[in-house]
C-alpha positions as CSV (number, residue, x, y, z in Angstrom):
1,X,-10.5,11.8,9.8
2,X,-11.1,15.2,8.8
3,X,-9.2,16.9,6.2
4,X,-8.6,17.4,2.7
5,X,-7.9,14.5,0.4
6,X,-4.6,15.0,-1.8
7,X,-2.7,12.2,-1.4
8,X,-3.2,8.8,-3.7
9,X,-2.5,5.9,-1.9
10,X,-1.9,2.5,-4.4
11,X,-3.0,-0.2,-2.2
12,X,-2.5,-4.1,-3.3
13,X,-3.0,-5.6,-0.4
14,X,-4.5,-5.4,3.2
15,X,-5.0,-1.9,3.1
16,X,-7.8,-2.5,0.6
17,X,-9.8,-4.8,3.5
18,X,-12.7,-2.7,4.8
19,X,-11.9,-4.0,8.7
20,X,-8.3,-2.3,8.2
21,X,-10.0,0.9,6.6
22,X,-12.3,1.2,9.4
23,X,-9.7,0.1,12.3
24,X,-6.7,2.9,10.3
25,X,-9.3,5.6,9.0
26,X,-12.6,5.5,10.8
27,X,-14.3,5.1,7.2
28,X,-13.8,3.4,4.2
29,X,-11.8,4.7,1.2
30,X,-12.9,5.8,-2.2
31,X,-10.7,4.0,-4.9
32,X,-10.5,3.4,-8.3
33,X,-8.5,0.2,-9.6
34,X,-4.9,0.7,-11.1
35,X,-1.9,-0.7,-11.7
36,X,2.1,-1.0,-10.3
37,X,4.0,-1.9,-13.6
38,X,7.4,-3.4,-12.9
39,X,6.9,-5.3,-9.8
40,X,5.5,-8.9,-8.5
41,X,3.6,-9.9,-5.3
42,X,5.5,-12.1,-2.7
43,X,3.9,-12.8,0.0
44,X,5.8,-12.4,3.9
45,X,4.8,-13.1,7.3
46,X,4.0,-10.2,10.1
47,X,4.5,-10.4,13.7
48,X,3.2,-7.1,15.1
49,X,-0.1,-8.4,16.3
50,X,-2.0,-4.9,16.2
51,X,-1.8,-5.6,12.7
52,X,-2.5,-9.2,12.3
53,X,-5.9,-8.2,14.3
54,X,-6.9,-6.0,12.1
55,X,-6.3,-7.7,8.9
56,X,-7.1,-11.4,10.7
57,X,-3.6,-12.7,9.0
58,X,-0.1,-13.1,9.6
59,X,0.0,-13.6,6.1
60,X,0.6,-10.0,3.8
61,X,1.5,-9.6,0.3
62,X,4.8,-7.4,-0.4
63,X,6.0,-6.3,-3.8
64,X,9.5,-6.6,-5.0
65,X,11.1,-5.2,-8.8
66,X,10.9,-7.5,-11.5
67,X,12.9,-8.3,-14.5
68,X,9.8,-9.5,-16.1
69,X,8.5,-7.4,-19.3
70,X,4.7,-6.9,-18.4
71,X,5.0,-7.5,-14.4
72,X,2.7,-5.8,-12.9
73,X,0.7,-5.8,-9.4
74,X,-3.4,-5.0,-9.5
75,X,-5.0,-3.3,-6.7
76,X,-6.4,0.1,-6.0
77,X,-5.5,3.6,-5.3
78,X,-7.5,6.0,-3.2
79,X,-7.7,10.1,-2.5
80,X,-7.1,10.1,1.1
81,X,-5.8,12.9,3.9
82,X,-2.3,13.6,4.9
83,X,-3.4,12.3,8.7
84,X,-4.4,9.3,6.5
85,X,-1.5,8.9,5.2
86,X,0.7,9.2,8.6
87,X,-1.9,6.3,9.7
88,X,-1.3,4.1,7.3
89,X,2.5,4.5,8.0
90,X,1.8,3.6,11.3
91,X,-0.4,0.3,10.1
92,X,2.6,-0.8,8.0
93,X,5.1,-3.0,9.6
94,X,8.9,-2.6,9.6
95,X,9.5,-4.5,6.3
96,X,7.3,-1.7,4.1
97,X,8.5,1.3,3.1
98,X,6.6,4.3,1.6
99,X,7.8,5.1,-1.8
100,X,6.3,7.2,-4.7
101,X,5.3,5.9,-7.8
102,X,3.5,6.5,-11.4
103,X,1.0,3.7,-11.4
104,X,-0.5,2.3,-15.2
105,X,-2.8,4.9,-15.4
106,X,-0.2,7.3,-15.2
107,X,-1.3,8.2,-12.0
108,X,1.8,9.3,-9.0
109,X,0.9,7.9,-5.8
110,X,2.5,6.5,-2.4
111,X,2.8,2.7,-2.2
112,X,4.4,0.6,0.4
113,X,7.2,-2.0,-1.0
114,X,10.1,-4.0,0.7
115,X,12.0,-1.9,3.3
116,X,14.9,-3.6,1.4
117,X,13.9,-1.7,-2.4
118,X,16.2,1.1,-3.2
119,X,14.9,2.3,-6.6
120,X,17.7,3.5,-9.1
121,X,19.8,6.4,-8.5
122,X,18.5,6.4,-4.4
């Protein structure tokens, strides 16, 4: 996709599979490992079958706040486009929504957690 990357994406789950980069983006994604502080991974099960073929599972991980001092979720952020972006709200499934975050590094980014999340003061 052509364009200029300025958006961060954090990704900690399928997004990070190359078959999903190639099947969302048309390439692969340039990322550099970070952290979500303040959240665990659940895991839920998707329907949509667009998406289960291009991650090969019905199985996805989903992050939800914790009351745990030290939570925290790895995965990866990358620099990608704002038509990047719009695809990979169109990859995530009704139970995701796009919020924006500081990641460990101090990084702010976009990640996708539970449609249900509200974060304080929202």
């Amino acid at each position: 996709m052509a364009g200029t990357a300025t958006q961060r994406l954090f990704s900690y789950g399928t997004l990070q599979l190359e078959q999903v980069q190639l099947s969302s983006f048309g390439r692969l994604l340039d990322g550099q490992a970070d952290a979500l502080p303040g959240f665990r991974l659940t895991m839920i099960e998707i329907t949509d079958p667009e998406v289960i073929a291009a991650s090969g599972t019905d199985r996805h991980p989903l992050v939800l706040p914790s009351d745990e001092a030290g939570d925290a979720v790895d995965g990866t952020v990358f620099a990608i486009t704002d038509e990047e972006l719009a695809a990979a709200d169109e990859y995530e499934v009704d139970d995701y929504a796009r919020h924006e975050v500081v990641l460990a590094s101090g990084t702010r980014a976009w990640v996708y957690l539970s449609a249900a999340y509200s974060p304080a003061g929202n």
